[in-house]
C-alpha positions, -999 to +999 in steps of 0.1 A: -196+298-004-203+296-042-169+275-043-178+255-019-215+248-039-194+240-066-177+214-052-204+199-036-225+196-070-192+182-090-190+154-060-224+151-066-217+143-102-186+123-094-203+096-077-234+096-094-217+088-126-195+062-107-226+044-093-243+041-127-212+030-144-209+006-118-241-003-126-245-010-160-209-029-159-228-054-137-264-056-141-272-039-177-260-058-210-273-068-243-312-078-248-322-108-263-357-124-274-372-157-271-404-177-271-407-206-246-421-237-259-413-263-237-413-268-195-384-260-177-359-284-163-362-288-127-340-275-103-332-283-064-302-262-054-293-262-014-284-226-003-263-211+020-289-214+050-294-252+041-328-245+029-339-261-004-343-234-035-372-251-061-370-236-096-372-244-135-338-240-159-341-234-196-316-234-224-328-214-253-318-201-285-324-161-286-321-133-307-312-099-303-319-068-324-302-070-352-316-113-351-280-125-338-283-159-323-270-170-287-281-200-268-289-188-229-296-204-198-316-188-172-338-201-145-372-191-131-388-197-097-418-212-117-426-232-149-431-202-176-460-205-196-458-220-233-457-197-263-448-167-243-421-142-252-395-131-231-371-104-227-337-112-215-305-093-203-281-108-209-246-097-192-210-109-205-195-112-166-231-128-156-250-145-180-286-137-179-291-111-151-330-107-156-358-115-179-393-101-182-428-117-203-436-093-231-458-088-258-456-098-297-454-064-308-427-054-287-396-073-303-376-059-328-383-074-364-353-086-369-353-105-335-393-116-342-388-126-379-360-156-365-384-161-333 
């Protein structure tokens, strides 16, 4: 029985670690900051289902911690509001795979100093 416990938890551990490698590979990456001063570029793409997708591309130059530059593009269903910071994840395979508003004080210096 305890053998077979054993097992069980290692599997456990087997494919837990497996999904969350799998994870990170594909959704996780490198954060970058940037402060949006302009409107978005807008966007009509057709999808699958033939209905119309409506959003706003920007290109931007960002910063990560250490206050590397790299220009990203990203989209957004709606026009992002001027002066606001943003958080992005940026993914090698990807490109941008999410971005989130935050505030001032939560960029790295570095990152905030080139902002």
């Amino acid at each position: 029985m305890k053998k077979i416990l054993i097992g069980l938890v290692a599997l456990v551990f087997i494919i837990g670690g497996s999904a969350f490698a799998w994870y990170k590979i594909n959704y996780g990456g490198t954060n970058y900051y940037v402060q949006i001063h302009n409107d978005g570029k807008k966007l009509e793409e057709k999808t699958q289902s033939g209905s119309v997708w409506h959003g706003y591309g920007y290109k931007e130059k960002a910063y990560n911690n250490a206050g590397q530059e790299k220009t990203l593009d990203f989209t957004a269903t709606h026009n992002l509001r001027h002066e606001a910071y943003l958080k992005l994840t940026y993914n090698k395979q990807k490109g941008v795979t999410n971005w989130e508003e935050v505030k001032k004080t939560a960029i790295p210096k570095k990152a905030l100093d080139k902002l």
